[in-house]
N, C-alpha and C positions, 0 to 999 in steps of 0.2 A: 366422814367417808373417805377411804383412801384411794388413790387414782393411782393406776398403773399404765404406764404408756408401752404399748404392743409394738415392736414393730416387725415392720413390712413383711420379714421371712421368717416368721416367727409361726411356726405349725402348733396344733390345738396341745400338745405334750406337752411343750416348754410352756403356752400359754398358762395350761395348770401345776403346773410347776412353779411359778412366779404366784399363780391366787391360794394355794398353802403353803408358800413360804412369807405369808404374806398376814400378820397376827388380825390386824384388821379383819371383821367377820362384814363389813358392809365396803363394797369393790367399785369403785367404776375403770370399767373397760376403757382405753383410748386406743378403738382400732383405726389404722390411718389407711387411706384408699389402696386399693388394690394387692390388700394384705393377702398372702395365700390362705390364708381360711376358707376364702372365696370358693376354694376349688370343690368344695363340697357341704352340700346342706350340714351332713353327718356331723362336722366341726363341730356346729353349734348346737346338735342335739345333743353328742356329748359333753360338751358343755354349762349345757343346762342341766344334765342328770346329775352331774359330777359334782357341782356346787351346791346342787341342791341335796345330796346324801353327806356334805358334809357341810354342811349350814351355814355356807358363805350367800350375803345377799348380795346380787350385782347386778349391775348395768351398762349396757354398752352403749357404751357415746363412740360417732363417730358424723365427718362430712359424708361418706359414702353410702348411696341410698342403696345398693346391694347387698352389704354389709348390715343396714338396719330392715330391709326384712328381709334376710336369712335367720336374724338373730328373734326379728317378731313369727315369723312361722315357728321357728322353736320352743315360743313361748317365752322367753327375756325379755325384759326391761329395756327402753331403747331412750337414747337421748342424741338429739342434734344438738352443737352447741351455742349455733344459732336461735331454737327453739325455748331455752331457759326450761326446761324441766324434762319429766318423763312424756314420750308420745301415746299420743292415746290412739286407741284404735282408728278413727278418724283420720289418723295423719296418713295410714295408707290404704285407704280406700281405694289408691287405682292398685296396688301391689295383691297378684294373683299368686296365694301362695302354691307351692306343689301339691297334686292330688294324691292323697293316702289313702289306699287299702284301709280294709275294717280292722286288721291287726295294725294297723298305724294311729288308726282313730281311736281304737281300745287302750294303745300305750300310753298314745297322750294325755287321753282322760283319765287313766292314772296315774302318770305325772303330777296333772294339774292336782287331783285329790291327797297326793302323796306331798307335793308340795303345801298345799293348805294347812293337812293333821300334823305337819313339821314345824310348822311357827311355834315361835313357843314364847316365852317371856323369860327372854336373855341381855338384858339390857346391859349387866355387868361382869357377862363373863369375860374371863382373861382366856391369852392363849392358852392351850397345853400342849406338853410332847404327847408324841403318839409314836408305839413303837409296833412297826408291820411283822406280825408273823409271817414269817416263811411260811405257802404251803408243803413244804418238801418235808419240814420237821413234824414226824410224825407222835403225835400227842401229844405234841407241848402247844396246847391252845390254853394261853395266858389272856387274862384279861389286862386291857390296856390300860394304863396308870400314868395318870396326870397330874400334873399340881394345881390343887382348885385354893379358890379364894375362900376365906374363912367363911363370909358368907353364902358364898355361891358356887352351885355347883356347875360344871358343862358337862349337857351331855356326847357320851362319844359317838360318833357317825359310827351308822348301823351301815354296816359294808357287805355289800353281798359276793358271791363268790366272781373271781373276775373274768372267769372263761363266760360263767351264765350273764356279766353283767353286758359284754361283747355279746353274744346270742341275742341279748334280747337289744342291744344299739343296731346291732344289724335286720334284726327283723324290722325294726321301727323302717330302716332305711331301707323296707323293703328289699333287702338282699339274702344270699341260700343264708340259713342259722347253722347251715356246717361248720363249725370251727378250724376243720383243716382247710377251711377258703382262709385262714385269717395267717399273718405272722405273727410270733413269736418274737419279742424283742427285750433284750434289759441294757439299763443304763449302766451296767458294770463295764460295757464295750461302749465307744462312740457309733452311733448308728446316726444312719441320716433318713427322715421321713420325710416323705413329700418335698425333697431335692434337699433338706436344709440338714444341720449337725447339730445334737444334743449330747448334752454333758454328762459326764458321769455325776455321783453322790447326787444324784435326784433324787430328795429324803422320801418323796410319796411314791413315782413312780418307778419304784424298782420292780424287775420282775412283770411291768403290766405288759399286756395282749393287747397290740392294733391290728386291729383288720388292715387289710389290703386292699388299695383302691380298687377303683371298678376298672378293669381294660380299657373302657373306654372315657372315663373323664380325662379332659381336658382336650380328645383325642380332635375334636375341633377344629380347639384355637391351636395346636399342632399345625393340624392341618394348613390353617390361615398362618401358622408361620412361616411354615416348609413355602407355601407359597410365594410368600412375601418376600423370604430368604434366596428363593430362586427368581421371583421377578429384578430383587436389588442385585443379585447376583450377572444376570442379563442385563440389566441398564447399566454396571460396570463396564461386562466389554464391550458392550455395543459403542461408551463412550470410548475407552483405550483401543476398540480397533477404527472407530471415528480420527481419535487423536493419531495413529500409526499407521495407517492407509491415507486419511484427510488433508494432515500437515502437510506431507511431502507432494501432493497433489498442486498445494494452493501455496505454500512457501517454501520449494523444495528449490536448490541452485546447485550448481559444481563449478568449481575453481580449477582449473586446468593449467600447471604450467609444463610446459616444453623448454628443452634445452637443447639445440641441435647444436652440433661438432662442426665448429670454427676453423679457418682456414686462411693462414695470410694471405694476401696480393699483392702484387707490387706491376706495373705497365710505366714503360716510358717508351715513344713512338708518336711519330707521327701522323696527324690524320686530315684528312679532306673531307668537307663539305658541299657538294654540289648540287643544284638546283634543278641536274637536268639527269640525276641519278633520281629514282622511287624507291627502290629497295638496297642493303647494305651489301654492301661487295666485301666480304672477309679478307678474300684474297690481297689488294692494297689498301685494304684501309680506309673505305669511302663512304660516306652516311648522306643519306638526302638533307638539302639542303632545302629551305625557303626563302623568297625575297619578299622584304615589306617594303611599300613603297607608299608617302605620302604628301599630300598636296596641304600647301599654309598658305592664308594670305592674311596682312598684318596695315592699319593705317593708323599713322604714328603721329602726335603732334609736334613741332620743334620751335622753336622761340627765333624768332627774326632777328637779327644784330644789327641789320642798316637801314635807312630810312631814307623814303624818295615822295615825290609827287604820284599817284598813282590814278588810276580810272580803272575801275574791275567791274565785271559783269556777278550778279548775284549766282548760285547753282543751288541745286535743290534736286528732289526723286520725285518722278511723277508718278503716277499708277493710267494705267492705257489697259482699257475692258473692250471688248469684244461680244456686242449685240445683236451680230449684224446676223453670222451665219456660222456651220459648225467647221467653216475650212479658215485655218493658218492664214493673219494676214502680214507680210512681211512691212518694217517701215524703215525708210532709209536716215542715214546721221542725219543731220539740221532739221528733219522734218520739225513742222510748225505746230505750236500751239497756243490758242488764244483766250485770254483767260475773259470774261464780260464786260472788262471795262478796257479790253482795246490792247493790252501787254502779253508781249509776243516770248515765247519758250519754244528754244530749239532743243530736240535730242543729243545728245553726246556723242554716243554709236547708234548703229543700226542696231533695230530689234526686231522678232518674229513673236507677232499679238498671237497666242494660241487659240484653236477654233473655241465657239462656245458650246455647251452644252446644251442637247432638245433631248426634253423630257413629257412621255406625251404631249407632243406635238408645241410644248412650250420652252422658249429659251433662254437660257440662264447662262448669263453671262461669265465669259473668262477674263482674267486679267494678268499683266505682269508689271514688276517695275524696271524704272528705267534714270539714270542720270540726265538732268536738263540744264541747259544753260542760259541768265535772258539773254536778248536779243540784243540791247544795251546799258550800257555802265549808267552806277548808280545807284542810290539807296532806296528807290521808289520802285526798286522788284522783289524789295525782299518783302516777301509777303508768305501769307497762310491762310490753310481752311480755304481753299477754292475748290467748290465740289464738281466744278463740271468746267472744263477747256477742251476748244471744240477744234479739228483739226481745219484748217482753210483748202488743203487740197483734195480733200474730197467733197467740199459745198458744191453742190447742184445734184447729186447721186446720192443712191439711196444708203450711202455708206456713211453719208455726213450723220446720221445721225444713230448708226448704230459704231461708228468708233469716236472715241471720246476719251477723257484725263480727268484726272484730279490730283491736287495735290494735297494731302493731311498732313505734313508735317509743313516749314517752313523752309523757303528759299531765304540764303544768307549772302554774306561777304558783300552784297552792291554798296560802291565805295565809288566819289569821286572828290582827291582829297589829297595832304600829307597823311603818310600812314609807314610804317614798317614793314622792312621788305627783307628778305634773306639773304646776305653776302654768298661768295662764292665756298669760302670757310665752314657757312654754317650748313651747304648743303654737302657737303665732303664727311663730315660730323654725322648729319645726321643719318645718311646714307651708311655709315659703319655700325653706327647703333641700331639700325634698321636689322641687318646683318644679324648682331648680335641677340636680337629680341626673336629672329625667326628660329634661329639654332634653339636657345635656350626654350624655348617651346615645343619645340620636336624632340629634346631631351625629357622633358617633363612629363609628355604624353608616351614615351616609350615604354616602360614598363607598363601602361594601363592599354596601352597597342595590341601587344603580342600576347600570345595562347600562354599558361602559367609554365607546362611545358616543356618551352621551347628556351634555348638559352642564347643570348647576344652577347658576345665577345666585346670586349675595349675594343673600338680600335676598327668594328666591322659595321660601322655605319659612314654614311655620309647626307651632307645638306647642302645642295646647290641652289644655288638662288639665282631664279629665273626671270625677276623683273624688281627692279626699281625705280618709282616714277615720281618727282619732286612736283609737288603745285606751289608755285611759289606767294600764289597769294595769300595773304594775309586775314586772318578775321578781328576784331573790333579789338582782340587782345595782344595782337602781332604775333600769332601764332601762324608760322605753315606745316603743309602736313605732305609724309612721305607714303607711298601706296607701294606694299613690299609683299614678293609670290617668292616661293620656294617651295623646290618638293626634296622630301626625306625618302631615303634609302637604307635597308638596314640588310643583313644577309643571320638568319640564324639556323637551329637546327635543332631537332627533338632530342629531349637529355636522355630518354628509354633509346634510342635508339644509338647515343656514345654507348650505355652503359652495355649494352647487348653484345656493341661491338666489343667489348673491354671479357665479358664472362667468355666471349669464343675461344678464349686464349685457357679459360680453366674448363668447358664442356669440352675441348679436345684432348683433355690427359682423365678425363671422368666423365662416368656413365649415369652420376646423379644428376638433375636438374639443381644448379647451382641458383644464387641470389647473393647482392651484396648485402650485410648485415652492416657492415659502416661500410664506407668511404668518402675519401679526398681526393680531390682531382687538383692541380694546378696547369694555365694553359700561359703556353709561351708561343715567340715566334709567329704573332698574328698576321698572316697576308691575304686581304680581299682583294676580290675582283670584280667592282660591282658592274661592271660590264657586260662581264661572262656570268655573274650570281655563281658566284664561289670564293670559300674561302679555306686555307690550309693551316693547320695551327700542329704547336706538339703539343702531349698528354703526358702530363706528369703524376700516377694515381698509384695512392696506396689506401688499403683497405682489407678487412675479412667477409672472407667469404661462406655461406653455409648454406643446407638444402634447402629448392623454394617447396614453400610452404603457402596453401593456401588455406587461411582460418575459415571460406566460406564454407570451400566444399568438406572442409574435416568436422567441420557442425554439423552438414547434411547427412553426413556418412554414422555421424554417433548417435542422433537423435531417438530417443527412447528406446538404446540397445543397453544390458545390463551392465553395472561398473565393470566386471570382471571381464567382458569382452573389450570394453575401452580401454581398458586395460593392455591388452592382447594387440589392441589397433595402434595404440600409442607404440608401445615394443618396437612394432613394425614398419613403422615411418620410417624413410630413407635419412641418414645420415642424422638422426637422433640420438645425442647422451643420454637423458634420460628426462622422465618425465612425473607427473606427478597430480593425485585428480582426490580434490577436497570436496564435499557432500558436505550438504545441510538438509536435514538434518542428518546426524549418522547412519540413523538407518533405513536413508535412502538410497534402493537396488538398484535403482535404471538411470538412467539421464534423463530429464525432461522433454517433453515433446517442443516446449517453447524458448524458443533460442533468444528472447530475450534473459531465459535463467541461466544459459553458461554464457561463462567467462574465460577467456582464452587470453593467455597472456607469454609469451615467446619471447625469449633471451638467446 
């Protein structure tokens, strides 16, 4: 049996065009899914008539269960190649074939009878030619001559006329049996049936007659295309104007540069600083000044160089609280204090104990600290951790026991002894170094002093040092120590407020709002006066100048107006060369509403 494999766009013409070019009289079909035959029962009933008026046996194998009953409604042979042979009526048991009229049920019962009294016993016949009379040639009806086998003969397909043999496939297909519903087609031209292209030299069908579909098959799945075609068509743009409206929405920016027209400068003159000026006097030259002023104190230790017999009182910080009541109580220098086992601590200076605190109606002690000295020399006061010294001049009043001391660190230096003592030398020494360590500290803290600002001149500070006081005693290491006060002075002046004075010189030959783009300044000839808080220096500046420009308010101004107007605003900025405004993506129209998305970048 010979297999002929169908494909897919292959309509029922060429299909029989292939099964008599084909000498094999026993066929199998391989139609593969969704072959266009589908598009009409009629395929296969022609199909079946057509093979069977010319004594080809066949069967259609195919995976597709639409394909295999269309092909069993028409009465064919069917094979799954799954199933290893022919199906039997069985296999479609759920497949409801199409319901046929009494002239549909008549034809097929003659079919089926026409096909039976056709068997014949042809086990070895050979091909033959067959040559198709024309009907157009009028009485030359030849009979057709074959070349038979010595033994055997075939016989020739009884062919009926081919207009009546369409009449009666279209009746079968229950459609009119008017012939002028059908076309007219020959393989002498390329025509195309049912969307596909058939050949010329088609040995069998030349000259044959195919009806014409129905109007409405396939008019359907049409339908479900056209839909599908327009639904795919809508979730395109819906995507491309998602992407084209979306993008620039969620990652849309502008790049903005400006170029304003540059302007040299040049100022030499001199200016003053005063302390007792607020606003700038154009006319001479005078800008508010500020004075800083600042207070140091400094305790130093220095190394004794000479040695004597010596007797020292210990010293130490007391701490003095306040229980009594919420009023200030004053105590005078040497005032007393007694530590539990009988050792007397004088005050240094006089001190004022602050009131305490009454908190609902409970009082919570204040306190301050104070310098003490003992009472006398020797190693037996250097002591610690004394949590309560009771004052003696207030014992018998109720004061004794609401003012009171302690000391938590340790009283030192009590010495009675050879020990190390400080030359005349080394307090000269260290008295300059004292000097030296206050300055260099007022230096250090000046720039972390002053507002960023404001500018200080070389030259326009000073550091008077307002006490130095040598103790000359000694501790265990022959160390004494210097107690050093200075207060700092500095005179300076806001640098907005030189430069302002510096543009009055270019805002009075020009009607634009100028700004420096660079400049240099150098100052000479520095004279303070930190008596008066003033100081006069000269200005040495050169620089370019161009229109002030503010990036805040020119963001507020463009915000979500279209490029083409930005455009238009840029143009128009005062003393602008030109300017220039890059989009992401390109074909984004407006500016952003979110001013984190532009960039603004001025030369």
């Amino acid at each position: 049996m010979k297999k002929i494999n169908i494909e897919k766009n292959e309509g029922i013409a060429e299909v029989l065009d292939k099964i008599y070019n084909e000498p094999d009289k026993n066929i199998t079909l391989i139609i593969p899914n969704n072959s266009v035959l589908l598009k009409s029962q009629r395929n296969f009933n022609i199909l079946k008539d057509e093979t069977e008026e010319a004594g080809r046996d066949i069967i259609i194998e195919s995976v597709d269960e639409n394909i295999l009953s269309f092909a069993k409604a028409s009465g064919l042979n069917c094979s799954h190649p799954l199933w290893n042979g022919p199906i039997s009526d069985g296999r479609f048991s759920d497949i409801i074939a199409e319901e046929k009229d009494e002239e549909s049920e008549d034809a097929e019962t003659a079919s089926s009878s026409r096909k039976k009294t056709s068997v014949r016993k042809t086990e070895k016949k050979e091909p033959v030619k067959i040559k198709i009379v024309d009907e157009d040639e009028e009485g030359n009806e030849e009979d057709e001559e074959s070349d038979l086998d010595d033994k055997n003969e075939v016989e020739k397909p009884s062919y009926v006329d081919k207009d009546e043999r369409w009449k009666k496939w279209a009746k079968k297909d229950s459609l009119s049996p008017d012939i002028d519903g059908y076309e007219k087609k020959t393989f002498d031209e390329e025509k195309v049936d049912e969307g596909k292209k058939y050949h010329k030299n088609s040995s069998f069908f030349k000259d044959i007659i195919i009806p014409k579909e129905d109007e409405d098959d396939g008019s359907d799945a049409k339908k479900v295309n056209i839909k599908r075609v327009v639904g795919y068509t809508f979730l395109v743009i819906l995507i491309i104007g998602g992407i084209f409206f979306g993008f620039p929405y969620f990652f849309g920016n502008v790049k903005i540069n400006l170029n304003f027209v540059k302007t040299q400068f040049t100022y030499n003159n001199s200016v003053t600083a005063d302390k007792s000026v607020s606003t700038i006097n154009y006319s001479n030259n005078t800008i508010p000044a500020q004075v800083f002023v600042s207070n140091k104190n400094v305790t130093q230790l220095f190394k004794a160089s000479g040695n004597a017999n010596v007797s020292q009182k210990a010293t130490g910080i007391i701490t003095i609280y306040n229980s009594y009541s919420s009023a200030p109580q004053a105590l005078v220098a040497t005032t007393r204090f007694v530590t539990p086992d009988g050792k007397i601590f004088r005050l240094v200076n006089g001190v004022t104990v602050p009131g305490a605190t009454v908190t609902n109606g409970k009082i919570i002690p204040s306190s301050i600290d104070a310098p003490i000295i003992a009472d006398k020399p020797g190693d037996s006061y250097n002591v610690s951790n004394i949590a309560k010294l009771t004052i003696p001049g207030f014992q018998g009043t109720p004061k004794y026991d609401g003012f009171y001391g302690s000391i938590s660190s340790s009283t030192t230096n009590g010495f009675i002894g050879n020990r190390a003592v400080p030359v005349a030398s080394d307090i000269t020494n260290a008295k300059a170094k004292m000097t030296d360590i206050l300055n260099s500290a007022f230096q250090a803290n000046a720039q972390v002093t002053y507002p960023n600002d404001f500018i200080i001149l070389d030259g326009s500070t000073s550091t008077v040092i307002t006490k130095l006081s040598v103790n000359t005693s000694t501790d265990e290491n022959g160390n004494f120590s210097v107690f050093g006060e200075a207060v700092f002075t500095a005179i300076g002046f806001n640098k907005n407020d030189l430069n302002n004075l510096l543009l009055s010189s270019v805002q009075s030959n020009n009607s634009v709002s100028s700004t420096f783009s660079d400049l240099n300044i150098n100052y000479s000839n520095i004279k303070p006066d930190f008596s008066n808080g003033r100081i006069s220096f000269t200005v040495n500046a050169k620089g370019d100048t161009e229109a002030a420009f503010s990036k805040d308010d020119f963001v507020n101004s463009i915000l979500g107006k279209d490029i083409s107007t930005v455009r238009s605003i840029i143009g128009s900025l005062p003393g602008i060369a030109n300017g220039s405004i890059s989009e992401y993506p390109v074909w984004l129209s407006s500016i952003p509403t979110n001013k984190d998305k532009i960039f603004i970048n001025v030369n």
